[in-house]
C-alpha positions as CSV (number, residue, x, y, z in Angstrom):
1,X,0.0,0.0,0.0
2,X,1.6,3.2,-1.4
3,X,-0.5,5.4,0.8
4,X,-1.9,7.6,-2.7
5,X,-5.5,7.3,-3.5
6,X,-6.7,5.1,-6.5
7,X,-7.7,7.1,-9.6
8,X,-11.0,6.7,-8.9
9,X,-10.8,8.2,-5.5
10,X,-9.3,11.5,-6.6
11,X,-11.3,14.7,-8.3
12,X,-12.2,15.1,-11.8
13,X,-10.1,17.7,-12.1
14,X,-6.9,16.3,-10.5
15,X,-7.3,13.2,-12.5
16,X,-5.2,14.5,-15.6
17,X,-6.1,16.1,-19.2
18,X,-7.0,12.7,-21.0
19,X,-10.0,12.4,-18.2
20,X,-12.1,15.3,-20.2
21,X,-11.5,17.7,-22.2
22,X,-13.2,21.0,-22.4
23,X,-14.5,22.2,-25.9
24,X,-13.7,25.3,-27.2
25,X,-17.5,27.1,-27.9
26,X,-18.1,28.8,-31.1
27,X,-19.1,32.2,-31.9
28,X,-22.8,31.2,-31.8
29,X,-22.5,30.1,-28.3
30,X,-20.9,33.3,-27.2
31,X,-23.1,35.4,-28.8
32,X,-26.0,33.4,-27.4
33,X,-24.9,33.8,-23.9
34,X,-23.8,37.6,-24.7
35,X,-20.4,37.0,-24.0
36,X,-19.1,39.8,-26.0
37,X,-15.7,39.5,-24.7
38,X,-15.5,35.8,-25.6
39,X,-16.4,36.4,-28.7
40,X,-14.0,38.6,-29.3
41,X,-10.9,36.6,-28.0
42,X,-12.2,34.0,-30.1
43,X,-12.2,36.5,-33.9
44,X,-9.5,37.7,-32.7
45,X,-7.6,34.4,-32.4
46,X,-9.5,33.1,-35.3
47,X,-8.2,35.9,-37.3
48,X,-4.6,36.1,-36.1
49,X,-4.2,32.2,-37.0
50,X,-5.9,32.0,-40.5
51,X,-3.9,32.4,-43.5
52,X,-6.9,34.2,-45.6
53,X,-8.5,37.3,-44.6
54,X,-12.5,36.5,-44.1
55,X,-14.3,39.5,-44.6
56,X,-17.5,37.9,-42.3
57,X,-14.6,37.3,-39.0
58,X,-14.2,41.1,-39.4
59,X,-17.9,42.0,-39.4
60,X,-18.4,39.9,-36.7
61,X,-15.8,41.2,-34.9
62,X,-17.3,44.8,-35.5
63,X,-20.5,43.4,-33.8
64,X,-19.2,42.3,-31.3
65,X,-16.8,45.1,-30.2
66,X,-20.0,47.3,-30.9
67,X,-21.9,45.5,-28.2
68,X,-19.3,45.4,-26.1
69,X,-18.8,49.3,-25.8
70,X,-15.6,49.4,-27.5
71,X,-17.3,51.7,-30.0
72,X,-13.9,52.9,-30.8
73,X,-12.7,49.5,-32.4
74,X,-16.1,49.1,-34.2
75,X,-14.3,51.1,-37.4
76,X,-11.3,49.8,-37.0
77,X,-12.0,46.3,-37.3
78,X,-14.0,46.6,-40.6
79,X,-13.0,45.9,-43.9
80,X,-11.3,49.5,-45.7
81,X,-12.3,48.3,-48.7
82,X,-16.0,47.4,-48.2
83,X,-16.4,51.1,-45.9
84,X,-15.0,52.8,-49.3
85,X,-17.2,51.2,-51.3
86,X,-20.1,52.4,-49.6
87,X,-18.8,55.9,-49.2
88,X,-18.2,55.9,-53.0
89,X,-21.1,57.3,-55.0
């Protein structure tokens, strides 16, 4: 008898990373929950790591930091070339 409890005696959470693993939630679930914040760490990383610039990650990103109160970022974050279009006549 080693004295340490079995694995099934100890907590979930002191039983190691293979035990569960928590999934990342997507921008729907944020948004759902009004986690504003969260949404935005996730475009943000989503944007950071992606080869391709996607227009829509920059919208929602917009969104997001408008309902946030970062009304500051909101033009900032959008596309240039999509605000000149609509600016053009």
């Amino acid at each position: 008898m080693t004295g340490f409890p079995s694995p099934q005696e100890c907590p979930s959470d002191l039983q190691g990373p293979n035990k569960s693993k928590s999934k990342v939630p997507d921008l729907e679930t944020f948004l759902e929950k009004r986690d504003y914040a969260g949404a935005i760490a996730l475009l943000n990383f989503k944007r950071r790591t992606s080869s391709e610039r996607d227009p829509k990650t920059l919208e929602w990103l917009a969104y997001a930091y408008y309902h946030f109160g970062e009304h500051d970022k909101v033009l900032r974050s959008l596309p240039v070339t999509g605000v000149q279009e609509q600016l053009q006549p």
